[in-house]
C-alpha positions as CSV (number, residue, x, y, z in Angstrom):
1,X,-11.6,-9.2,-12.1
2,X,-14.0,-8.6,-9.2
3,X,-17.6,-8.8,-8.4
4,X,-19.7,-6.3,-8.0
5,X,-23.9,-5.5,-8.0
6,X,-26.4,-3.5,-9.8
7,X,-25.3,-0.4,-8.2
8,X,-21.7,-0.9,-8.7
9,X,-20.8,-1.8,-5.1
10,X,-18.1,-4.0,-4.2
11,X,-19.3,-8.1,-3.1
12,X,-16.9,-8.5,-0.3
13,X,-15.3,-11.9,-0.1
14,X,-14.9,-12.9,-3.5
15,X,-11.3,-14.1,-4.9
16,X,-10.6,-10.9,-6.2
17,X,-11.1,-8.6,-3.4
18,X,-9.7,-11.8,-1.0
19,X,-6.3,-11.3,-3.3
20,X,-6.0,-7.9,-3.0
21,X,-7.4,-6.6,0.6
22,X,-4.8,-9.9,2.3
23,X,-2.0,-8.0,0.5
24,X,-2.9,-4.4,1.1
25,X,-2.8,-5.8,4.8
26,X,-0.4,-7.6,4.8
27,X,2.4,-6.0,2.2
28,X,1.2,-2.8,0.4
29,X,0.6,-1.0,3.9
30,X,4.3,-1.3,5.4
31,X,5.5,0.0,2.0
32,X,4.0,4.0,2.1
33,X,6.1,5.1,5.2
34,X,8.6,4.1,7.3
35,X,7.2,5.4,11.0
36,X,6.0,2.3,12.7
37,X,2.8,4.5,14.2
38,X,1.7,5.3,10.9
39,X,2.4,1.9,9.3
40,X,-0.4,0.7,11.7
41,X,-3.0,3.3,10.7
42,X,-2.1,2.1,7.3
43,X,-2.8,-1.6,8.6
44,X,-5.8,-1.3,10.7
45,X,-7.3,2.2,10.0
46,X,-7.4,2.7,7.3
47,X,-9.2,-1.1,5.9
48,X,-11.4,-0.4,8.5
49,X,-12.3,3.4,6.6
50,X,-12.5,1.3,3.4
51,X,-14.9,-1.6,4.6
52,X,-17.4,1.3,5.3
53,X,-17.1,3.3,2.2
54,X,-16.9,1.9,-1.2
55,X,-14.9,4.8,-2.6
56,X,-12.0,4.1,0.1
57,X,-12.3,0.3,-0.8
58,X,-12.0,0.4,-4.6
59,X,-8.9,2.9,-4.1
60,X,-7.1,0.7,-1.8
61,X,-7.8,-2.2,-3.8
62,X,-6.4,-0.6,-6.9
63,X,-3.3,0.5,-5.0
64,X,-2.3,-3.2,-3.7
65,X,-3.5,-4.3,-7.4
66,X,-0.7,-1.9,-8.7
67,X,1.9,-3.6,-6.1
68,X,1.5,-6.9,-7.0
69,X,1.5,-5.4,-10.3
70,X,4.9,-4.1,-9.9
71,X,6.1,-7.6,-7.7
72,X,4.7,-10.4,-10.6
73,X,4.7,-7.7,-14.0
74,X,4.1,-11.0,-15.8
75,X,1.0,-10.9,-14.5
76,X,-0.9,-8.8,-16.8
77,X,-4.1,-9.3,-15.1
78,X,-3.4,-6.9,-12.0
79,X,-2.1,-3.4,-14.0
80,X,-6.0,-3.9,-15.1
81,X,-8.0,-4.8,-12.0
82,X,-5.9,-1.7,-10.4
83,X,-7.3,0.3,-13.6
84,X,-11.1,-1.0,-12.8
85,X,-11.0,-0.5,-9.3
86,X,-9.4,2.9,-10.1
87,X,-12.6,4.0,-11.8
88,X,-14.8,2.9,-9.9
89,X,-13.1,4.6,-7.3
90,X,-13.5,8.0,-9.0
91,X,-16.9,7.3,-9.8
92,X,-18.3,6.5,-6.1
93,X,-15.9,9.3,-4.6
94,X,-17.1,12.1,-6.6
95,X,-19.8,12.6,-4.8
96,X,-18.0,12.3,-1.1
97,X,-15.7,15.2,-2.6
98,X,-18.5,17.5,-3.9
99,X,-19.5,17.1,0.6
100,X,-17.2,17.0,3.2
101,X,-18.8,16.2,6.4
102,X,-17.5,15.3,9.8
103,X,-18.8,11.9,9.2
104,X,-16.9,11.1,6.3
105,X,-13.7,13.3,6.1
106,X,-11.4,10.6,7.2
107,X,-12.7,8.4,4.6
108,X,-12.2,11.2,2.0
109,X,-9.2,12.3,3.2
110,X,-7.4,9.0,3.0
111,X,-9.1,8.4,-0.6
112,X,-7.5,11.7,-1.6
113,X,-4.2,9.9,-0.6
114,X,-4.8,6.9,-2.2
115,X,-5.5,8.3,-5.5
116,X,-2.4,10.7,-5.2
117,X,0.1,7.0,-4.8
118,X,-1.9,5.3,-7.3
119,X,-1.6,8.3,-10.0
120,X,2.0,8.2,-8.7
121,X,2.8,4.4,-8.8
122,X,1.0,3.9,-12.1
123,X,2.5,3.2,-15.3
124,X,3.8,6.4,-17.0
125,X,4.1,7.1,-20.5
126,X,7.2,9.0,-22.0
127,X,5.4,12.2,-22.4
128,X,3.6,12.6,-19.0
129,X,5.3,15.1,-16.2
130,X,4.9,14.7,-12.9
131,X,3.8,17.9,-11.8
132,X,2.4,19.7,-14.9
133,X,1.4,18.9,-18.3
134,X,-0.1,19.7,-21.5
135,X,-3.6,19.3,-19.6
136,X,-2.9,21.7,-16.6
137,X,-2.0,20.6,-13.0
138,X,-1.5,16.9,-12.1
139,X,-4.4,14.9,-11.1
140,X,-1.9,13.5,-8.1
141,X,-0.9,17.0,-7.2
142,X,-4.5,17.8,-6.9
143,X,-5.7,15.4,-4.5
144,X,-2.1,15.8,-2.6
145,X,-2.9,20.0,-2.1
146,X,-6.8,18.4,-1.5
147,X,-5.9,17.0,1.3
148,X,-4.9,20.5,2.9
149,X,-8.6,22.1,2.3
150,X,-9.9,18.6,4.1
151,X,-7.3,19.6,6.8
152,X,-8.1,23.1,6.6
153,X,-12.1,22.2,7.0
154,X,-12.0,19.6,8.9
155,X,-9.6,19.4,11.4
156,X,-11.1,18.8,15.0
157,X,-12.8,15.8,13.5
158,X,-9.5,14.1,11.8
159,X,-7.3,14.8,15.0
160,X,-9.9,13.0,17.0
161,X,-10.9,10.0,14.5
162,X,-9.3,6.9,13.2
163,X,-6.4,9.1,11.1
164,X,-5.5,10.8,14.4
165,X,-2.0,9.4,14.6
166,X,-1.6,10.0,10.9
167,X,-2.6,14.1,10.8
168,X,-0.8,14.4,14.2
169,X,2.5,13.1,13.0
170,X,2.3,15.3,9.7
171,X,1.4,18.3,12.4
172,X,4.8,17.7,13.8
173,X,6.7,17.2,10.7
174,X,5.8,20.5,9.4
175,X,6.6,22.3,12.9
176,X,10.4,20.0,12.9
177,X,10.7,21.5,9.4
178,X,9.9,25.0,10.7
179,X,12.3,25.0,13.5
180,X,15.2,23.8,11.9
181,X,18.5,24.9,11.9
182,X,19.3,25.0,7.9
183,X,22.8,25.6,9.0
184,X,23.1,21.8,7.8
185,X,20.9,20.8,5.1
186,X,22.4,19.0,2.6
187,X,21.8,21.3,-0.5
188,X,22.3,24.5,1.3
189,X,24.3,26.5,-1.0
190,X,23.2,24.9,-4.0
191,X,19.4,26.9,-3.2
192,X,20.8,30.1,-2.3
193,X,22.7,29.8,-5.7
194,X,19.7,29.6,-6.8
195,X,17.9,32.4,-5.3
196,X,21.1,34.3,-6.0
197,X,20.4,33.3,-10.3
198,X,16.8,33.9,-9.7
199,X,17.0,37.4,-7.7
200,X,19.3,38.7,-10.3
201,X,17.2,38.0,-13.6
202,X,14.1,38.6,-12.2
203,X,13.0,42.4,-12.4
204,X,9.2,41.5,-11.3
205,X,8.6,42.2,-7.4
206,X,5.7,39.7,-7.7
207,X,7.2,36.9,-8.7
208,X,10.5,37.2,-7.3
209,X,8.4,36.9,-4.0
210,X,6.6,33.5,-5.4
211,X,10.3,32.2,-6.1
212,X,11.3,33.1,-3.1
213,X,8.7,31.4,-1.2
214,X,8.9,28.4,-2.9
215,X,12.8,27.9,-2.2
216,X,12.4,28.5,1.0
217,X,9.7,25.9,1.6
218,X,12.3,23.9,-0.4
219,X,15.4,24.9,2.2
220,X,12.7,23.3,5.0
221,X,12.4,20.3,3.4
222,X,16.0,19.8,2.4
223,X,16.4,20.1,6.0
224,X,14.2,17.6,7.2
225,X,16.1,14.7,5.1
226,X,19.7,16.0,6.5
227,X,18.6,14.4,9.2
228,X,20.0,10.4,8.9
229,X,18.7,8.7,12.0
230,X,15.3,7.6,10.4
231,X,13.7,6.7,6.6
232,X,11.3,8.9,5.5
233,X,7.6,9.0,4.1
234,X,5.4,10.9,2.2
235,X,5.3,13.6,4.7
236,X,8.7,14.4,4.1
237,X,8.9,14.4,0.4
238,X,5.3,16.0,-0.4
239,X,4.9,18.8,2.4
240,X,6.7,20.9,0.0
241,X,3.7,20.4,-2.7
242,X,1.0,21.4,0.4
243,X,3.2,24.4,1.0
244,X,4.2,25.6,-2.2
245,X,1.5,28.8,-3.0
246,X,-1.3,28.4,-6.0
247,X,0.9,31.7,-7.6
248,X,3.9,29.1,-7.8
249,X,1.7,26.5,-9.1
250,X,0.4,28.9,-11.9
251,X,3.5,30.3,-12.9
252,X,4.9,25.8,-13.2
253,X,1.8,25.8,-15.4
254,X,2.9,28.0,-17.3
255,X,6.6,26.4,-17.7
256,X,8.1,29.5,-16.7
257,X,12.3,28.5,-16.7
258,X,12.7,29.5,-13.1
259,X,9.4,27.8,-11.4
260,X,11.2,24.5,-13.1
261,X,14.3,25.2,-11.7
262,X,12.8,25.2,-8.5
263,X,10.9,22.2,-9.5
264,X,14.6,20.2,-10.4
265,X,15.3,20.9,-6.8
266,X,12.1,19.2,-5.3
267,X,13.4,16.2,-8.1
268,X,16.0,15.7,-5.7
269,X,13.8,15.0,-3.0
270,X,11.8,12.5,-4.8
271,X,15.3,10.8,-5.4
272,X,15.7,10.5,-1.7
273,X,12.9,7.7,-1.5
274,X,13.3,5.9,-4.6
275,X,13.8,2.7,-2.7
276,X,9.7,2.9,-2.4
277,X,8.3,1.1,-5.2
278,X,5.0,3.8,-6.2
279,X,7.8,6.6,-6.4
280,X,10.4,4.5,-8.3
281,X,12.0,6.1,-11.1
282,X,9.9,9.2,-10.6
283,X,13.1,11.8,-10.4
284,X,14.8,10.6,-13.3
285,X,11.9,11.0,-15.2
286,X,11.0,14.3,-14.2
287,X,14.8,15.6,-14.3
288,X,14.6,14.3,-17.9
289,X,11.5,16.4,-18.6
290,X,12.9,19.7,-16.6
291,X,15.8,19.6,-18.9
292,X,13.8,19.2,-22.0
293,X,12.1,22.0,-21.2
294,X,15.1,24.5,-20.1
295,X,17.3,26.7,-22.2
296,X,20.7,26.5,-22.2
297,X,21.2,29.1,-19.9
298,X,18.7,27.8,-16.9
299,X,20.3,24.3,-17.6
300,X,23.1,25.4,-15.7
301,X,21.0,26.4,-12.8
302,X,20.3,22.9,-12.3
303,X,23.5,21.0,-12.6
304,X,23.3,19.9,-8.8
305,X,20.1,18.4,-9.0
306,X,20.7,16.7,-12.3
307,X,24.1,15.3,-11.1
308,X,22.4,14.2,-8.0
309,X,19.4,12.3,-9.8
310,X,21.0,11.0,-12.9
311,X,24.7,10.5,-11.9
């Protein structure tokens, strides 16, 4: 399963890491987004991060493990060296995330992403929802919206380090998003349907303002996939998590009907890139959970998304 030493580092060139690093490399990296730029920081950068800290290593090893999982599922072997590498992952990178330092927060920052896909692109049982659960907040959604503080923190030393082109080209995503025109999103009326159902039940000044924010981070990244001359990444998809407030994120906690409207919406998104194998099946399976969890009445809110993920 891999080969490691008394202090639970990773013994480079042994047939295990040889396996998985050659198809992180050579398969896995092409695979997270579709700009040609950021494929190459996926290809080069980013195994050079990992080759100089063990966290980023055992993270992008369980990742690739977890592709050729998904490419030979006969081969039970790789669901649990992705598990193994996962830990120790976890384990190594606690203490990287407990301090940030100019040093290493491009190693932690891509680690944070790592974990997000790998929480993503593991196997799911029936129960589990991709954004909230019995247990509080998502692990995935966690590191996702940890990324922003390393941002936040951080920045001057990511824009000018080996993730430059990475931060840069999420930089100008989120500033396409804010300048444009919604006057086409696919998706349009359907929201402001929704903010029309939501507006009207909701007597609470407070949280009609967190709904409102949230849709219209929503309307910004309908926008963004209106536009057809391109495939889309991460970026695209998850800006909308980085965006979305810690009110909104308390009140989907709390399973409130209208913060999983909103959340059915996002579902469509996720729909969007379900030709990428870590995000496969993810809408349908949340959709499914949404409308376990809605009453009659808010199921009706959400009859575009549902037709548009399980139609």
């Amino acid at each position: 399963m891999g080969t490691w030493d008394e202090h639970g580092r990773l013994i480079l060139n042994t047939p295990d890491f040889d396996e998985l690093f050659q198809n992180f490399c050579m398969e896995t990296y092409h695979t997270i987004h579709w700009d040609p730029v950021q494929q190459m920081v996926w290809k080069d950068s980013v195994p050079q991060i990992a080759r100089s800290f063990d966290f980023v290593m055992h993270s992008l090893l369980a990742l690739s493990a977890l592709h050729l999982s998904h490419l030979y599922p006969q081969g039970e072997s790789y669901a649990l060296r992705a598990l193994l590498h996962h830990q120790f992952s976890i384990h190594l990178g606690g203490k990287a995330l407990s301090r940030i330092t100019n040093e290493n927060c491009s190693a932690v920052y891509i680690f944070s992403v790592l974990l997000a896909l790998y929480v993503i692109a593991r196997p799911r049982e029936p129960e589990d929802l991709l954004l909230v659960g019995e247990m509080g907040i998502a692990p995935w959604l966690l590191m996702f919206r940890g990324t922003r503080v390393i941002t936040d923190n951080s920045l001057e030393s990511l824009i000018s380090g080996p993730l430059a082109p990475m931060i840069k080209g999420g930089m100008q995503r989120v500033e396409l998003q804010n300048s444009a025109n919604n006057s086409l999103s696919t998706g349009k009326e359907q929201l402001m349907m929704l903010q029309v159902f939501i507006t009207k039940t909701t007597a609470d000044a407070r949280l009609l303002r967190i709904y409102t924010e949230a849709v219209e981070e929503l309307q910004k990244s309908f926008m963004t996939f209106s536009f057809d001359q391109y495939d889309h990444g991460t970026t695209d998809a998850f800006i909308w998590v980085h965006r979305v407030s810690d009110e909104y994120l308390l009140l989907l906690r709390g399973q409130t009907q209208e913060s999983l409207c909103i959340l059915a919406f996002f579902s469509v998104l996720l729909h969007k890139m379900k030709a990428k194998w870590w995000c496969e099946g993810w809408s349908t399976h949340l959709m499914t959970q949404i409308d376990r969890l809605l009453d009659e009445t808010h199921r009706r809110w959400i009859w575009w998304p549902f037709k548009e993920v399980c139609e």
